[in-house]
N, C-alpha and C positions, 0 to 999 in steps of 0.2 A: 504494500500500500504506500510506495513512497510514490511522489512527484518526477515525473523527468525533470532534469535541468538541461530546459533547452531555452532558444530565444525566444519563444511564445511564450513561456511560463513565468521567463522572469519579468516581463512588459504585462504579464496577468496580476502576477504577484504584486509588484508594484501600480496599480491601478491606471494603466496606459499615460503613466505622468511621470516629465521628469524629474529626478531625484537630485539635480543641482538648480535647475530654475523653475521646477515648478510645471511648466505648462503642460497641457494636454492635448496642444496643437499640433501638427503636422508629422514627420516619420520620425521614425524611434527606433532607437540600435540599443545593444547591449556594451557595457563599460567596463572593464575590467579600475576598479579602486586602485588596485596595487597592480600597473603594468605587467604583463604576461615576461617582458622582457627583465624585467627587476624581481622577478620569483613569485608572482600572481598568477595563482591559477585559476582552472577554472569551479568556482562551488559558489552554492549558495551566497555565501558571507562576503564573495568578489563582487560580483557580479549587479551591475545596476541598468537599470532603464533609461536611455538618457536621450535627450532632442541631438540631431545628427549638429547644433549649433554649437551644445556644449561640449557635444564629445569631442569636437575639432577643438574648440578651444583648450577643454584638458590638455588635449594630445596625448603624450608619454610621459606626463607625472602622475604627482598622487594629490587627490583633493585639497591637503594641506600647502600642496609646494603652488597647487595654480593657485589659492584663493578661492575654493569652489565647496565650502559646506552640503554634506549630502542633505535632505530635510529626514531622512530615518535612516538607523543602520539597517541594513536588510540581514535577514534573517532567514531558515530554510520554511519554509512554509509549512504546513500540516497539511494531510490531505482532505479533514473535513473543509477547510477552506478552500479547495477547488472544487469538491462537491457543492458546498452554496454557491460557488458564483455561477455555476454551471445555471444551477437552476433556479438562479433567481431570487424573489423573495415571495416563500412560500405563503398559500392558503392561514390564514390564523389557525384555522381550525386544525390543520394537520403537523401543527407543530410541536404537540405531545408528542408525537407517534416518530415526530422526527430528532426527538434528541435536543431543539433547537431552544428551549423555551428557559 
């Protein structure tokens, strides 16, 4: 029951917004925090969602060396949480039955 960690999941995870400026406008790539080339791999805890403006702007550092505060540290996600977002926000009624309440 884990999550894949691909680029869909981390743009889900992160709620299609970027994680240095915010918006929720236009295309969205995934960031490695700690450069792939400086010993950043790839997991959960790397990995952010970010507008293709910021991510050129990072370039090849790390949040602290551009100036660029993430707004959360990311995290591995659970998989009841791609379950809800899958499907939405349930019925009231059926959210005993769903664990949700």
């Amino acid at each position: 029951r884990q999550v894949l960690l691909n680029r869909k999941n981390i743009i889900r995870r992160d709620g299609h917004q970027c994680q240095y400026c915010g918006t929720k406008e236009g295309q969205f790539t995934v960031d490695h925090i700690m450069p792939r080339n400086r010993g950043g791999g790839d997991s959960w805890e790397n990995l952010v969602c970010a507008c293709m403006t910021c991510n050129c702007k990072k370039g090849n550092r790390t949040p602290h060396e551009a100036g660029m505060p993430l707004m959360r540290e990311p995290k591995r996600p659970g998989y009841l949480f791609f379950v809800r977002s899958l499907i939405g926000n349930p019925d009231e009624k059926w959210k005993p039955y769903l664990f949700l309440t």
